[in-house]
C-alpha positions in Angstrom: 22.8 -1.9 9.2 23.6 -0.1 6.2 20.7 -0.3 4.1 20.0 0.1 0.1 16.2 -0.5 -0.9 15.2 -2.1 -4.0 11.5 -1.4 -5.3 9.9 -2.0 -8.4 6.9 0.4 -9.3 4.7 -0.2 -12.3 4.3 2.7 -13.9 0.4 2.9 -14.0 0.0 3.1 -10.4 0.9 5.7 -7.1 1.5 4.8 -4.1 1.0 7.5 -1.6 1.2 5.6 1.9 4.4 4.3 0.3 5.6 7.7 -0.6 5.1 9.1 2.9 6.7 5.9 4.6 9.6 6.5 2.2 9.4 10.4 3.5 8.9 9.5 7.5 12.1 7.2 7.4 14.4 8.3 4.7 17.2 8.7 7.1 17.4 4.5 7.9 18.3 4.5 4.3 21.1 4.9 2.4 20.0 4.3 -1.6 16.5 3.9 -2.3 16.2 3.1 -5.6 13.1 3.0 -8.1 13.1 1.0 -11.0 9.9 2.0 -13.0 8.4 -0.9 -15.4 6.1 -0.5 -18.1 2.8 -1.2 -18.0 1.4 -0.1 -21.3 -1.5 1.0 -19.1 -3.0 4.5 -18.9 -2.7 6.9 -17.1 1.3 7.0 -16.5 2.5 8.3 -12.8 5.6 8.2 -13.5 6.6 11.7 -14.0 4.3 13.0 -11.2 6.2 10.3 -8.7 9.8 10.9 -9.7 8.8 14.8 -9.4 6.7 14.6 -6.0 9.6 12.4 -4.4 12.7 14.6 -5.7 13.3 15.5 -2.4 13.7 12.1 -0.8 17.3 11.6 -2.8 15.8 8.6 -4.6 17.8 7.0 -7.7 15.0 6.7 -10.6 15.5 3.8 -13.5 13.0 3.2 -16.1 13.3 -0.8 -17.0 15.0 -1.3 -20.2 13.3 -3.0 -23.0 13.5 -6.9 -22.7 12.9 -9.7 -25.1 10.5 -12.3 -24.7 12.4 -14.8 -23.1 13.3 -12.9 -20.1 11.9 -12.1 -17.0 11.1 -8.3 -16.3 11.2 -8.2 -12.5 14.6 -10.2 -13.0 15.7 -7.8 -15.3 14.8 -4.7 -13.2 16.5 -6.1 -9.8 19.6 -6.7 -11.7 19.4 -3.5 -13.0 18.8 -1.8 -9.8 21.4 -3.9 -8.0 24.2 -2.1 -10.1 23.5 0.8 -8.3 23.4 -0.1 -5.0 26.5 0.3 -2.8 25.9 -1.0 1.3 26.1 -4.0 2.6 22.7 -4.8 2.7 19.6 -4.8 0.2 16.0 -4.5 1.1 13.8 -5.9 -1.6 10.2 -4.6 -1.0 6.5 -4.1 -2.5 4.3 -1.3 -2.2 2.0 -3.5 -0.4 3.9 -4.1 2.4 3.0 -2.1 5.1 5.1 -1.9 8.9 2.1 -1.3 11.6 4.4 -2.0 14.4 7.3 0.2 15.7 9.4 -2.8 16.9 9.9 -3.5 13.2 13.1 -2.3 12.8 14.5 -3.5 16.2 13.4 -6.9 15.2 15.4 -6.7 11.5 18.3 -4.8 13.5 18.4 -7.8 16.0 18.0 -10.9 13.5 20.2 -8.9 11.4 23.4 -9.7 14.7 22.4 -14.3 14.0 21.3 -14.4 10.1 22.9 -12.7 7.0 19.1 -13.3 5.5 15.7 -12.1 6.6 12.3 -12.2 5.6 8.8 -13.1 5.4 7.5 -15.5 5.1 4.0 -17.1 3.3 2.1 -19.6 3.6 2.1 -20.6 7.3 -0.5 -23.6 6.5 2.1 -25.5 3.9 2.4 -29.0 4.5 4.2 -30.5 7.1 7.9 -30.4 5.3 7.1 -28.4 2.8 9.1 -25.3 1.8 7.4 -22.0 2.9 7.8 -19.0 0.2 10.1 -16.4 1.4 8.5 -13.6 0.0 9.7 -10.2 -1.6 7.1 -8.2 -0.7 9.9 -8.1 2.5 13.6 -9.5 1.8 16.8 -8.5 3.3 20.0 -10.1 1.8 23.7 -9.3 2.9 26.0 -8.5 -0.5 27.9 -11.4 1.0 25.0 -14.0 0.3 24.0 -12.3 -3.0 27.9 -12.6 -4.4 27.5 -16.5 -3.2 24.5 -17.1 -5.6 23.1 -16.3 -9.3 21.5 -13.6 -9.4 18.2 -15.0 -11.0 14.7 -13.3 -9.6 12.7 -14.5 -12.2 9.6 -16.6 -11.7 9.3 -20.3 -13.3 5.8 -21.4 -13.0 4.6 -24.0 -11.9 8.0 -24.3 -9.8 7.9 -21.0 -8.4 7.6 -17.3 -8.2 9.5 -14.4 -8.4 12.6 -15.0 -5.8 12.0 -18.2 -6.1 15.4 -19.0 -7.6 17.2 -17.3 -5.0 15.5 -19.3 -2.2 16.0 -22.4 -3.1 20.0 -21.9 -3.8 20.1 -20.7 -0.2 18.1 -24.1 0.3 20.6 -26.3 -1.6 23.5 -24.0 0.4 22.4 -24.6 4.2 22.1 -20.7 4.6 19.5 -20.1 7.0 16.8 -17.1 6.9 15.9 -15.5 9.9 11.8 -15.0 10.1 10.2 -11.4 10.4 7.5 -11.8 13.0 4.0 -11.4 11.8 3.0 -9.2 14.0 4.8 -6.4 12.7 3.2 -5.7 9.3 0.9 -6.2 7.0 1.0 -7.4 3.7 -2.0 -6.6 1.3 -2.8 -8.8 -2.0 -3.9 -7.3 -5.2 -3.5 -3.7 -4.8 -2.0 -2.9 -7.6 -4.4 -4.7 -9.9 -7.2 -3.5 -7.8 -6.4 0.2 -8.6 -6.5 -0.8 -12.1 -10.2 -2.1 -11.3 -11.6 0.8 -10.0 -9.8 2.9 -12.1 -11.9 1.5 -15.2 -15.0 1.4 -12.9 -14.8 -2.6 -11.7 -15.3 -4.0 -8.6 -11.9 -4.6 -6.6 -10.9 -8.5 -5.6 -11.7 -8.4 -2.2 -9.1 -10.7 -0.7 -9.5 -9.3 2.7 -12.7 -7.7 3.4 -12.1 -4.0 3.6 -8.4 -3.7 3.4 -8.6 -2.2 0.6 -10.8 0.8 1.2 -8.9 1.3 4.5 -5.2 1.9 2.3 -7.5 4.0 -0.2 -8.6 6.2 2.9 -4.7 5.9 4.8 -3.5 7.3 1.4 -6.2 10.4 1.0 -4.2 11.4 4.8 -0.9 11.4 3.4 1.3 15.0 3.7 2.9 14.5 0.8 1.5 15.7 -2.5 -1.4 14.0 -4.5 -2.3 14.2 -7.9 -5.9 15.2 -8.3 -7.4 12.3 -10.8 -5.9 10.0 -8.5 -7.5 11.4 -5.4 -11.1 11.8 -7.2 -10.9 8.3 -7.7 -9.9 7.5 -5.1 -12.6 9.2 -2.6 -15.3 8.7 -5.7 -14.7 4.8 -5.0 -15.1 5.3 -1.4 -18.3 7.6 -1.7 -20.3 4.6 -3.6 -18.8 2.1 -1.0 -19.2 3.8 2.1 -22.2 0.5 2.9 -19.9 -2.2 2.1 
């Protein structure tokens, strides 16, 4: 599989387990590409990232402006998409994490029966319902993506981001081929719970200690950290070390 990968990275937030990943298996990439979004939140790790990950080859974008009516994580796919040249595209999140080393055999071999593969949420749906395919862990062929619009915008209460996309695959018959659980892990909220701690709040604990245990992965990492991230980081840890 020739793979591009397709990550959007607010530009309030680091990701150092994501940065090492990216480091450890650069070569089963061809384009990784970033597209920074603002946040209007401070601090900004924006310049620190792009400078700390210079030698991973990695194609930077900063999100253009966009109006009200439209959707940012739509406009910074399709933005990202222009640059991106193989025949397949990995859309991913920071919080998606491969713990298991028979990922990639698994994506390799559904890649041979399905020209989509993905996650999948929300195993306790309804008998009949439609189960989110979810972006935290998408790979599309260019064939399939030159089938459909291009929309990754999220239309509440209908559905989420990639929503779009799913269900004209629906409407189309083209199957998606599952990833199995068992191979990664896929944390809620970490974004927004850095911004907690970061102004002192509690975290949203949506799995008991998952949370702490990325904070304390990351503070191993080889590749560079900045220093106010790492204080609070460990300084979050140190008052937590009981719960």
């Amino acid at each position: 599989m020739q793979i591009d990968l397709i990550l959007l990275w607010p530009n309030n937030c680091d990701y150092p387990l994501w940065r090492q990943f990216i480091r450890d298996n650069r070569n089963r990439l061809n384009r990784v590409i970033i597209v920074f979004t603002e946040t209007n939140v401070l601090p900004k790790f924006q310049e620190f990232v792009q400078k700390n990950m210079m030698e991973d080859n990695v194609t930077f974008i900063t999100n253009r402006d966009h109006s009200g009516n439209e959707d940012w994580r739509d406009v910074a796919t399709n933005e990202a998409l222009k640059y991106s040249d193989s025949e397949w595209v990995w859309f991913t999140e920071q919080d998606f994490i491969i713990n298991d080393s028979k990922f990639w055999q698994d994506v390799q071999q559904l890649a041979t029966v399905e020209k989509s593969i993905a996650v999948f949420q929300d195993f306790g749906a309804p008998s009949g319902a439609l189960r989110r395919m979810h972006p935290c862990c998408w790979f599309l062929h260019k064939t399939i993506l030159s089938q459909i619009k291009k929309d990754f915008s999220a239309k509440p209460p209908e559905y989420d981001h990639f929503g779009c996309i799913q269900k004209q695959l629906h409407e189309k018959g083209i199957l998606t081929a599952v990833i199995p659980e068992n191979t990664y892990l896929h944390l809620n909220g970490l974004s927004h719970n850095w911004y907690l701690i970061q102004n002192g709040q509690k975290p949203i604990d949506y799995n008991p200690g998952q949370f702490k245990l990325w904070l304390t992965e990351c503070l191993k990492v080889r590749v560079p950290l900045l220093d106010s991230w790492k204080n609070t980081a460990k300084r979050y840890l140190e008052s937590n070390k009981s719960n």
